[in-house]
N, C-alpha and C positions, 0 to 999 in steps of 0.2 A: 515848718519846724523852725524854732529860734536858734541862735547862733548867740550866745550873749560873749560879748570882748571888750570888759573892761565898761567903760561907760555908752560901747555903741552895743547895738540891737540888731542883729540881720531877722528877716523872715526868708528863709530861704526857699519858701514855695514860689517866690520868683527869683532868678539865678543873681549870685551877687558873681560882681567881676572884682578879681583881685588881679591888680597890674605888676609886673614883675618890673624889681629894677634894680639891676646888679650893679653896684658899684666893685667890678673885679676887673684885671686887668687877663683873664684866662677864662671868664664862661664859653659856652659852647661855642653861642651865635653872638653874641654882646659884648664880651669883654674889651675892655676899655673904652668903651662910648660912653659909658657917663660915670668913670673913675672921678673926675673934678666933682666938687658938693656942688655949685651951679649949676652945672650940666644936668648932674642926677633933679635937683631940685626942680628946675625947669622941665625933664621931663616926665615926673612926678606930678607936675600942675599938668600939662599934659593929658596925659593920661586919669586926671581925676575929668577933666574936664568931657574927655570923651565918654566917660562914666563906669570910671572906677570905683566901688567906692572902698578898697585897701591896698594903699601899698604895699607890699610885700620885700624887703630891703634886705639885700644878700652881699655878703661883705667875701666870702669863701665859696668857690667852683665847687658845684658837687657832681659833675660830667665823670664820666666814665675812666679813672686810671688819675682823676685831680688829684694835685701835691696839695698834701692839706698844709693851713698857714695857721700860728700861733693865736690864742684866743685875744692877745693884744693888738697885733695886725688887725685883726677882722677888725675888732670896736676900733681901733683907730680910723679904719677904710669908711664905716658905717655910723661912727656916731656923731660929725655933722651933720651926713643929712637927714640922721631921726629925728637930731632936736629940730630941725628948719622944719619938717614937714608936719612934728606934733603941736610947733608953735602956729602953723595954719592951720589947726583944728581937723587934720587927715587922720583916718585910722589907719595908723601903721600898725602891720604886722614885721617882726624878724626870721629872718631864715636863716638858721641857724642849729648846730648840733652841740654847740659849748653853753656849757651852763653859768659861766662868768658872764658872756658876750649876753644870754637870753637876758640873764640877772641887773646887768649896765643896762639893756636898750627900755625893758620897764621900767626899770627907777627914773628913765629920761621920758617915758610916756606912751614907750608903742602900747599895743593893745590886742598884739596877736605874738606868739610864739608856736613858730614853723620848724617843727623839728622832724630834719628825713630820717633820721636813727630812728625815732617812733618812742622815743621820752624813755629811750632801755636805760640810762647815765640814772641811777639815785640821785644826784644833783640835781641834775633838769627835774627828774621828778621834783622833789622840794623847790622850787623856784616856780611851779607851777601852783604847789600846793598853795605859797605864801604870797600869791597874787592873783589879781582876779581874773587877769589877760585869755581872750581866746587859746585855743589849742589846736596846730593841726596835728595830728599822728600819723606818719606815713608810715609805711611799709617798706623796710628797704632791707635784704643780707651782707653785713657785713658792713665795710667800710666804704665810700666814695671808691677810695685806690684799687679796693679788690672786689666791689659789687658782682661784676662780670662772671668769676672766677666759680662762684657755686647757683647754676640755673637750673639745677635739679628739683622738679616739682611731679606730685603723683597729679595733685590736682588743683592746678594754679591755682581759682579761686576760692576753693574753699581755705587754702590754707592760708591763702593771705587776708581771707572775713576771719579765722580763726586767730589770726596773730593779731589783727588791730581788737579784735573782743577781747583778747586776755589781756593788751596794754591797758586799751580804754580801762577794762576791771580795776586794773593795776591803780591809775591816778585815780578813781573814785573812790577805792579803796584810802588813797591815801590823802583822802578829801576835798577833791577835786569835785566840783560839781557836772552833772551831767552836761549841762544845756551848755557849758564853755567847750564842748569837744566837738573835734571836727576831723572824719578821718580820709585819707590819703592813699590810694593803692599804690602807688608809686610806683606811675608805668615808667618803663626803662628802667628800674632803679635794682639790678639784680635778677633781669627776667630777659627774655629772648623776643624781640620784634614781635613773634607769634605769640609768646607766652601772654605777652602784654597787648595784642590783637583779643585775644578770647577772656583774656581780667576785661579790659573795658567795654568787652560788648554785653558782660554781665556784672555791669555795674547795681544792677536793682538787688543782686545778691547782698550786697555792701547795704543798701536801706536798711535791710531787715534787721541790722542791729541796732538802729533807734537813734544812729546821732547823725548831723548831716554832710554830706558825701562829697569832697572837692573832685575836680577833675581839672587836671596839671596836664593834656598833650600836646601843649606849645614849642610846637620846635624839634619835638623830641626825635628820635630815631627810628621807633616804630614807625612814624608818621610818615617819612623819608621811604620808610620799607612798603607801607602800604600804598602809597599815591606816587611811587619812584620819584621821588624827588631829594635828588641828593644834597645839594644846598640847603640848610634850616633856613637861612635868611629867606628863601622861596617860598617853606613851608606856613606860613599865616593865613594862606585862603583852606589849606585842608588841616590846619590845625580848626579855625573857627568851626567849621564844619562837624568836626570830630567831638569839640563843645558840644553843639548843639547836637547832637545824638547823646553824648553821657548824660546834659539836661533832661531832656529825653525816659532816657531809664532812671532817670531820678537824683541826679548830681543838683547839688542847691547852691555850691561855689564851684566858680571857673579862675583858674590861673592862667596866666594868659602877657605874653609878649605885646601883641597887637590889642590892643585896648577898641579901635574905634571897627577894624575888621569882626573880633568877636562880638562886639554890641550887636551889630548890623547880623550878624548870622543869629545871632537868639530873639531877634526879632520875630522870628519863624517858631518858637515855639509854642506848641501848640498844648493847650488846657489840657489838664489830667480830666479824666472821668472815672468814676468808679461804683461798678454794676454788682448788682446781689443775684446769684443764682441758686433757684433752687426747684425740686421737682419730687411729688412725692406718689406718683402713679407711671409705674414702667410700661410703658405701650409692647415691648416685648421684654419678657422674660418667664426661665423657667422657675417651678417653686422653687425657694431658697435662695433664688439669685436675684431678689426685686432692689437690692444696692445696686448689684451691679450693673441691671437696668438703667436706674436714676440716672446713676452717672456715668450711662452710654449715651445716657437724653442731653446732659448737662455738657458732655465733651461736643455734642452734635453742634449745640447750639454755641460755643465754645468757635466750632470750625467755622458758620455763621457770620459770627463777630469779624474774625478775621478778614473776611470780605468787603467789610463797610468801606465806604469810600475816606478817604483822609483822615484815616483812623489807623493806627496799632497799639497791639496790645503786649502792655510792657513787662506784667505779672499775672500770675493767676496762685490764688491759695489754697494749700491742701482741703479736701473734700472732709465736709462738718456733717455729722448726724444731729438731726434735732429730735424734739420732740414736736408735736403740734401746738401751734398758737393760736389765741382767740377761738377758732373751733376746734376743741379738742379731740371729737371723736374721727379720728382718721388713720393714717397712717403715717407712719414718721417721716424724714424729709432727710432729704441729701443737698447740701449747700455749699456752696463756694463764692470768693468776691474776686473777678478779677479791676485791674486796673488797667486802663488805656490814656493813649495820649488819641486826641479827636477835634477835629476841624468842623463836626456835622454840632451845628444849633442844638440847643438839646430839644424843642419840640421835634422837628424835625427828626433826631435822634430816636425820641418817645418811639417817634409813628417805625421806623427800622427796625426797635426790638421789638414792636404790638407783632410785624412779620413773622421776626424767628419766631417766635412763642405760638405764633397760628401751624406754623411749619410743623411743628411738635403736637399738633392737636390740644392746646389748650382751649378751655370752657370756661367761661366766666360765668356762673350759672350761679355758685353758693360763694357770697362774701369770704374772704380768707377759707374757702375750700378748697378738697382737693385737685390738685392741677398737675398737666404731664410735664410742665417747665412755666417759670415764674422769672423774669428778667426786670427787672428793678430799677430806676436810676437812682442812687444813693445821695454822690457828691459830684458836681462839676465845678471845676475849679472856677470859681470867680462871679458864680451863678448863686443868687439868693431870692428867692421871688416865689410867690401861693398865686395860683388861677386856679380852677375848676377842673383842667386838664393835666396839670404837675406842681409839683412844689417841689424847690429845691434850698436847701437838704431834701433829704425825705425825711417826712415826721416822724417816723417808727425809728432812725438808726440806730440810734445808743440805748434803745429799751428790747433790742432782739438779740438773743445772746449769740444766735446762728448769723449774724451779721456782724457783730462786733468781734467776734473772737477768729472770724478767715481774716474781716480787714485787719486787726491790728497784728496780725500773723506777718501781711505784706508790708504797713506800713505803721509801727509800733508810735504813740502818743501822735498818731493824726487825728487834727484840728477841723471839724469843716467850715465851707466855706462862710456859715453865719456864724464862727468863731466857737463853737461848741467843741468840747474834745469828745472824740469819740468814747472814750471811757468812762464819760461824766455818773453815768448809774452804772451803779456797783451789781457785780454779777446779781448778787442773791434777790436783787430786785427785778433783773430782766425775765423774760418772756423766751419760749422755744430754750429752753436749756441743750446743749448742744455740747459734743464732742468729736474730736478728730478723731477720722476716720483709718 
């Protein structure tokens, strides 16, 4: 997925690092280490160097009970060293909740505006509209000083996927283009150590809205709460860590204190893979019930997958009825795509699900016939190559509508990896016409 800010371009199918650099004299872990514009600047080269590639430049503490400081303080604090680090060609982002300070640091060049309010200010909105600059949109109730104060949630994450979808709506509406947005759960930011424990362990719920996903647990408090570790300044080996699982579920930017510690833990992450299941002959079931067969065959193999070696599985999408393809006279088909993250080669991969699929009593008897489970490799990330034995992509994806319409369920305008959008043909041209089930 792109990330467009201004004249830079991320692909965030491989994780961009954004390095934090507070010029405050009161952040949490940081305040006053690099208050001076030298300081800050030099540890800006820094941290580009260790492979950064956005600063993220914070002039105002947004910690838990922060005395907020006037919009002219902040751009006083922060706009030496925007201009120093836009004149060495860095893509600066601003963190920021004031719509003068966001409005100064564009006109000066940054190229990202990081607002933890979540762009609620009409201001910030228009200053978004009337520039091209990236967009984060966090999640956050209330103010910095009183976040704490309301942690009442039925169901943390949906309702924080629902409040960054009505924003995001919000700035398209107000013509903001998609691909500039970038949204934020905002652990810690109005939520309980736990609360923000079970937001970012389902971070892939956040994918499914279609823009791409930061992950901010630098430092933070949760982090403290779950690895007991009460010093932040400590916390950098289990903040990288906690990166590298949100990447994981699907996080395409990381915010990040330690710039050279999180590099070194995303070195570990591991290719997406993404598998087509489907099955349209129930080894048991009673009449009437050959669905719920299907997809007692499809969960089987489902349980399966789970097992593979250096493999998990990050998504799975709701179960698709099709019709039959290429051989029509059959029975109809039960489908679903799920997604995994996977260490196993993909021939080698092939030869694991030829298993499940035998485990299930499949037959290979009639070309695209009936079958008790069908396991597919679709996309592996970073894999493009035809032999005799697999092709990756797989050459059917974007022309099967029972395969285009589970993946783009889990993972909406995905690309694969021979740069094709999954949506490139248009429904009324695909094959197996299909509905959720």
């Amino acid at each position: 997925m792109k990330w467009t800010c201004g004249t830079f371009t991320f692909d965030t199918s491989v994780p961009v690092i954004m390095g934090i650099l507070n010029v405050t004299p009161d952040s949490f872990s940081d305040g006053g280490a690099y208050a001076a514009p030298e300081a800050a600047v030099a540890h800006a080269e820094e941290m580009a160097a260790q492979g950064a590639a956005i600063i993220d430049v914070g002039g105002e503490s947004t910690r838990p009970g922060a005395a907020p400081v006037t919009p002219a303080e902040e751009w006083a604090r922060i706009e030496p060293v925007v201009r120093a680090l836009v004149e060495r060609g860095m893509c600066v982002s601003v963190d920021t909740r004031h719509a003068d300070v966001a409005a100064r640091a564009v006109r000066a060049g940054a190229s990202v505006v990081n607002d933890v309010s979540g762009f609620r200010d009409p201001a910030m909105v228009e200053v978004a509209r009337e520039s091209d600059a990236g967009l984060v949109v966090m999640h956050m109730r209330g103010e910095p000083a009183t976040m704490q104060d309301d942690t009442a949630y039925v169901d943390v994450v949906s309702e924080v996927r629902d409040y960054l979808r009505e924003r995001c709506a919000a700035l398209e509406a107000a013509g903001v283009a998609c691909e500039r947005i970038c949204v934020d759960p905002g652990p810690g930011f109005g939520k309980t150590p736990k609360q923000t424990i079970e937001l970012m362990r389902n971070l892939h719920e956040l994918v499914h809205l279609g823009y791409p996903v930061m992950a901010a647990p630098s430092r933070k408090s949760y982090v403290g709460y779950a690895y007991h570790i009460d010093d932040p300044l400590e916390r950098d080996a289990a903040s990288a860590a906690e990166a590298l699982l949100a990447c994981e579920l699907g996080a395409g930017v990381v915010r990040t204190h330690n710039v050279e510690e999180t590099a070194r833990a995303l070195a570990d992450l591991r290719p997406y893979v993404l598998l087509g299941l489907g099955s349209n002959v129930a080894l048991v079931a009673s009449p009437g019930e050959e669905t719920e067969g299907k997809i007692a065959q499809i969960n089987h193999a489902i349980g399966q997958l789970c097992a593979l070696p250096d493999s998990q599985i990050i998504d799975v999408a709701s179960f698709y009825g099709s019709e039959p393809a290429y051989l029509e006279d059959q029975e109809d088909f039960v489908n679903t795509v799920v997604l995994m993250r996977c260490g196993i080669p993909p021939r080698e991969l092939l030869g694991y699900l030829h298993a499940v699929e035998s485990s299930l009593g499949r037959v290979r008897e009639v070309e695209n016939g009936p079958r008790t489970l069908d396991v597919d490799i679709l996309d592996y990330q970073m894999y493009d190559f035809s032999t005799d034995e697999l092709t990756l992509p797989h050459p059917r994806v974007t022309e099967r509508d029972f395969v285009v319409k589970p993946l783009l369920e889990i993972l909406p305008e995905h690309v694969l990896a021979d740069g094709t959008p999954v949506g490139a043909v248009p429904e009324s041209e695909r094959v197996g016409r299909a509905w959720k089930l």
